[in-house]
N, C-alpha and C positions, 0 to 999 in steps of 0.2 A: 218139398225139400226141407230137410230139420233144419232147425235151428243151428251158427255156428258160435262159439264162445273160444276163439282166438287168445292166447297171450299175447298181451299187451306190455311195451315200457311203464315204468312210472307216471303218474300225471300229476301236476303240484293242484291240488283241491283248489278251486277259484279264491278261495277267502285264504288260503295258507299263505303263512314268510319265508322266504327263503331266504339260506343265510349261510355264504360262506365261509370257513375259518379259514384263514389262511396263518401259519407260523410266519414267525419273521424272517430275513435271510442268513447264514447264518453272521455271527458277531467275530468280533476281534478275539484273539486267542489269549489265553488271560496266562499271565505271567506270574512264578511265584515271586514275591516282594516286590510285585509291582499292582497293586487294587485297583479295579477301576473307578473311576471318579462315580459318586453316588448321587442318585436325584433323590430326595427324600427318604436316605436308609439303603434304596435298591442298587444295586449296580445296575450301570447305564451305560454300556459300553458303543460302540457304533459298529455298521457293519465293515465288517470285514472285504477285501476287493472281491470276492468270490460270494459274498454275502449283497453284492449290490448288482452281479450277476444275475444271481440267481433273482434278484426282484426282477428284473427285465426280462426274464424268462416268464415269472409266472403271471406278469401283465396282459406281454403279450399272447399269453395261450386263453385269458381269458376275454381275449379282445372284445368276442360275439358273446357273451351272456349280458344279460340286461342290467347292471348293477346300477342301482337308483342311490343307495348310501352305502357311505367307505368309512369305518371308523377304527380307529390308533389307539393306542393305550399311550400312557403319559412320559416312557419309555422311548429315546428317540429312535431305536433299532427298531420300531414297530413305522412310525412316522416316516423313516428313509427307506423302507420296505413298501410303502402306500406310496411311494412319491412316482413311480412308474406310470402306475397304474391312476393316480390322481390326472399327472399328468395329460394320458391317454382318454379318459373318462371326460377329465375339466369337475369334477366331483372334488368338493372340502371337503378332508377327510376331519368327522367328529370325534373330539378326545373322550373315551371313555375311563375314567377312572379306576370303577371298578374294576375291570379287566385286569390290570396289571397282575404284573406274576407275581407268582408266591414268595413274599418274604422267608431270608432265608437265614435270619438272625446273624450269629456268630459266623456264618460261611456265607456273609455277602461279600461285592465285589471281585468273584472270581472262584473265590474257595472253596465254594463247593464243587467247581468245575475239578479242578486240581484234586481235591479229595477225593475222590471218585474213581477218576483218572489213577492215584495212588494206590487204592486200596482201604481205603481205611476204612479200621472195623466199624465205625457208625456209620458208614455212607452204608456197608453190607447190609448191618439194621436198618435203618430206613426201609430197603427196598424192602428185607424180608419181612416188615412188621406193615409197609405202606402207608406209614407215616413222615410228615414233613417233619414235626413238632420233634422228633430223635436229635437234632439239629438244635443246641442249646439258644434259647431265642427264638426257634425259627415260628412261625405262622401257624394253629391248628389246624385241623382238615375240616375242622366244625368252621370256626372262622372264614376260610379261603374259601371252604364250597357255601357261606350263606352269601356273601360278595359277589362271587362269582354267578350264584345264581338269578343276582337282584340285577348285576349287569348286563345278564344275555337276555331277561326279560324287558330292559328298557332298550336295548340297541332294537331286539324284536319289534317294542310298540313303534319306536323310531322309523323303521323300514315300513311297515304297514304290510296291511291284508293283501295279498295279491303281487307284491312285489319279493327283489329279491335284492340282497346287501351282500357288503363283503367286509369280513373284521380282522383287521393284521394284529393275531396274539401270540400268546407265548406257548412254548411245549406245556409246562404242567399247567396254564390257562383250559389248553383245549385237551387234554385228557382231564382234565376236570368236568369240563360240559359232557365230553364222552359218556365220563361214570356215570353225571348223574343223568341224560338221556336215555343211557342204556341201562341204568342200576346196575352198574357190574363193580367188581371190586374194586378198590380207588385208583388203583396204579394200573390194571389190563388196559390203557391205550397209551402208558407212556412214551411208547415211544416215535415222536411226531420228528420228521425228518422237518428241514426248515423250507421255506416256501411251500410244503405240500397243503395240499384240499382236502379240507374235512368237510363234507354237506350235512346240514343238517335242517329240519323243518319242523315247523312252529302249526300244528294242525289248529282248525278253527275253533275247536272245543279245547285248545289250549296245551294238549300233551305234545309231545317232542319227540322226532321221527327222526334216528340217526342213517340218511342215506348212503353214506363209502366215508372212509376215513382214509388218510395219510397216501391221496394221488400226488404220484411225481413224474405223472407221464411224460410233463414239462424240461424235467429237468434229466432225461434217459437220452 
């Protein structure tokens, strides 16, 4: 009888990371003349009742995966986002730093949400040129994506070979890792609904395997 060579699921390579993204839930609805309070430059707003929902949704859907480390960015909407799923786990979740979101210069605390929302012609630029930096102030893409980079490699060496973490970031955090996993244009994954699953894997030779991006089965 021949030989048979079946299709198979994925298998994570024995020595790979696995490494959840998970967005935050979503935040408080920003108000015009009213900023939200800043943690060093960032808006920091909290979540929202529907934003602390939705963490207990994506906790509990991810009851059964193995998650060994949980790590927050310095943003407490990240921090009350992990606190489910901390909870659930008994897992301290570890501040990463770098993570945090893209500064947003002259449209922090809110304003860039509202400008957006408005119309306005530089938020239009931005999108269409795929730069943050259009935003006077705001953060480069050189800048954000070398941070970003230095971060998702230390959260990576953090979880180890064989295991699998969970990281509660931000939208333009994780279409950042998107791009550069995928090398695709800077903006093709911005758009991350809030508690969704992004999987991504850390092969043992070191390159980076984007497995599904922006699941909300949880939240359907």
């Amino acid at each position: 009888m021949a030989q048979t060579y079946p299709q198979r699921g994925f298998q994570l390579p024995p020595d790979a990371v696995d490494l959840l993204l998970i967005r935050h839930g979503a935040s408080a609805a920003a108000v015009p003349g009213e900023p939200f309070e800043l943690l060093e430059g960032q808006a920091d707003p909290p979540l929202a009742p529907e934003g602390a929902e939705q963490a207990r949704k994506v906790a509990a859907w991810l009851a059964n995966e193995p998650i060994s480390s949980l790590f927050v960015t310095p943003l407490r909407r990240t921090a009350q986002t992990a606190a489910p799923m901390a909870e659930r786990t008994g897992l301290v979740p570890q501040v990463v730093p770098e993570l945090r979101e893209i500064f947003l210069g002259e449209w922090e605390g809110g304003e860039f949400r509202i400008r957006v929302a408005q119309g306005d012609p530089l938020s239009i630029r931005l999108f269409e040129e795929e730069r943050w930096d259009v935003i006077p102030g705001a953060e480069s893409l050189e800048s954000f994506g070398a941070r970003i980079a230095s971060g998702l490699e230390r959260v990576a060496d953090e979880i180890g070979s064989g295991n699998t973490g969970a990281a509660i970031l931000h939208g333009g955090v994780i279409t950042e890792i998107c791009h550069q996993v995928a090398q695709s244009r800077p903006f093709a994954f911005l758009q991350v609904d809030n508690t969704s699953i992004t999987r991504v894997v850390r092969r043992p030779d070191g390159r980076w395997l984007l497995r599904y991006f922006n699941e909300t089965a949880h939240l359907r």
